[in-house]
Structures are given as structure tokens and as C-alpha cells.
C-alpha positions in Angstrom: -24.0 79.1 -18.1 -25.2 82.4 -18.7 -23.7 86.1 -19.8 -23.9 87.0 -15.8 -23.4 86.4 -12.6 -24.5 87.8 -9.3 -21.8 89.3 -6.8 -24.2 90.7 -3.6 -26.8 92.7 -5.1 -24.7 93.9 -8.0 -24.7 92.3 -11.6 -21.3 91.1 -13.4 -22.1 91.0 -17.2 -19.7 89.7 -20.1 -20.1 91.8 -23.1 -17.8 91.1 -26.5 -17.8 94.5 -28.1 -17.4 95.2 -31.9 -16.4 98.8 -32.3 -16.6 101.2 -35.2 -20.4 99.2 -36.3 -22.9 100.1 -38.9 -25.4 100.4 -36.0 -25.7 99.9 -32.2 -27.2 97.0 -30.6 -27.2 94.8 -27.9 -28.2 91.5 -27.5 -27.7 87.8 -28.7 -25.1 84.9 -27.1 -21.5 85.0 -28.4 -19.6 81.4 -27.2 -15.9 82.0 -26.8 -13.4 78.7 -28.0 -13.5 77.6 -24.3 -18.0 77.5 -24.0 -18.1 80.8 -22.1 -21.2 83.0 -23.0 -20.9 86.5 -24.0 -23.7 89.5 -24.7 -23.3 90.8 -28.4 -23.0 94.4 -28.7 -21.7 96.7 -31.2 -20.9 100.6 -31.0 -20.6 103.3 -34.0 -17.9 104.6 -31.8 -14.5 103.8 -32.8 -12.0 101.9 -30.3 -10.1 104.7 -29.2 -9.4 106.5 -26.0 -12.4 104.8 -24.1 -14.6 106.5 -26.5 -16.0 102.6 -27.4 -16.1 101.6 -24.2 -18.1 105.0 -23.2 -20.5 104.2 -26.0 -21.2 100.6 -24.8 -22.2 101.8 -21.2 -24.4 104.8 -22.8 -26.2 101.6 -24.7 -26.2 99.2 -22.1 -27.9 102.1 -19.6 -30.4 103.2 -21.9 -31.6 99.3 -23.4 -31.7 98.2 -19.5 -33.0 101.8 -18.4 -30.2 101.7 -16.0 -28.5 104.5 -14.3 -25.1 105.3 -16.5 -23.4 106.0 -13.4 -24.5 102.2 -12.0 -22.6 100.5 -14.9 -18.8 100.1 -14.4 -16.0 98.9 -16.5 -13.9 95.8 -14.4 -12.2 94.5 -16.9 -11.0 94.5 -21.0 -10.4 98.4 -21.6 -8.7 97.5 -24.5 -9.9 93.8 -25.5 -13.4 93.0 -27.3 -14.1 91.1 -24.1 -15.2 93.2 -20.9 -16.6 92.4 -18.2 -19.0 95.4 -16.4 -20.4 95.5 -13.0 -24.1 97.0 -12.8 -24.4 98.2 -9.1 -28.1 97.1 -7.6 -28.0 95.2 -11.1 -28.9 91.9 -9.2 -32.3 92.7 -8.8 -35.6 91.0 -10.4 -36.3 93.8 -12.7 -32.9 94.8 -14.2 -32.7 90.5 -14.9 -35.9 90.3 -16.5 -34.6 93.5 -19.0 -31.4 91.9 -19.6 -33.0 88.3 -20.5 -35.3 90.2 -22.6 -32.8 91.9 -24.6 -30.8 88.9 -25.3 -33.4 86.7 -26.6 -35.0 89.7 -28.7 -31.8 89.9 -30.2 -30.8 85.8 -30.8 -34.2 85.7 -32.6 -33.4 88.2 -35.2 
């Protein structure tokens, strides 16, 4: 099991977001009480009017050098647990990045 699936050539990508953090990052494996896998991330921004959720797509764009536009919020406005869809995210590259970013993240 992984942090994302493919649906046609765009990416679906399970985040758990802490909010209002000492610094922002991305990366590492969060395992929910039922086994599902979840990308770490943390914001500075606070969890208020989408301003969190805003924040976690400027990161997400700029550590997968991804168009901010491309990356869209499906599901958990207002729950830790979201799940974005990167359009054209499906492709070699943007996987590569995004296994890249998890691992450099689990090891620290």
C-alpha cells in the first residue's frame, strides 16, 4: 500500500496535515488505526479559513516542482486527512519526486 494512487493520468495523494508547525515539511509515512498510509506534512499556517490547506498545496507544488494550479483539494477541508488530486501527476517524473521526498523524510 502506498500514499497514492493513480486515477488516468492524474495522481490521488493522501496527506495528514499538522497545522500551525514550527516548520514546513513534507515527507515520511503516517499509518492510520486501520493500515492506511499517509504523507507527513506540516504548515506554519494556522487551520483557519483554508489558509492551512492553501499552505500545504504551496508546499506540496514547490517540493514536487509541480504547477500550484495542478494540485487540487478532493477531500478533508477541515480534517488532518486530505486527500489531493495532482492533474498529469501520474507521470514517471512527478512519482519519482514524490518517492524521493518520502524516503528523504522517513530517514531523518
Amino acid at each position: 500500500m502506498t500514499v497514492w494512487s493513480c486515477d488516468g493520468d492524474d495522481l490521488l495523494l493522501r496527506v495528514r496535515l499538522t497545522p500551525g508547525a514550527a516548520r514546513e515539511e513534507a515527507g515520511g509515512i503516517w499509518a492510520d488505526e486501520k493500515g492506511a498510509l499517509w504523507l507527513r506534512a506540516r504548515v506554519r499556517a494556522v487551520a483557519e479559513k483554508g489558509k492551512a490547506n492553501a499552505a500545504l498545496i504551496a508546499l506540496l507544488a514547490k517540493r514536487l516542482d509541480w504547477p500550484k494550479s495542478a494540485i487540487l483539494l478532493e477531500s478533508g477541508d477541515s480534517n488532518r486527512l486530505k486527500r489531493l488530486r495532482m492533474k498529469g501527476g501520474g507521470e514517471a517524473d512527478a512519482l519519482q519526486r514524490l518517492c524521493a521526498m518520502i524516503e528523504e523524510q522517513g530517514r531523518a
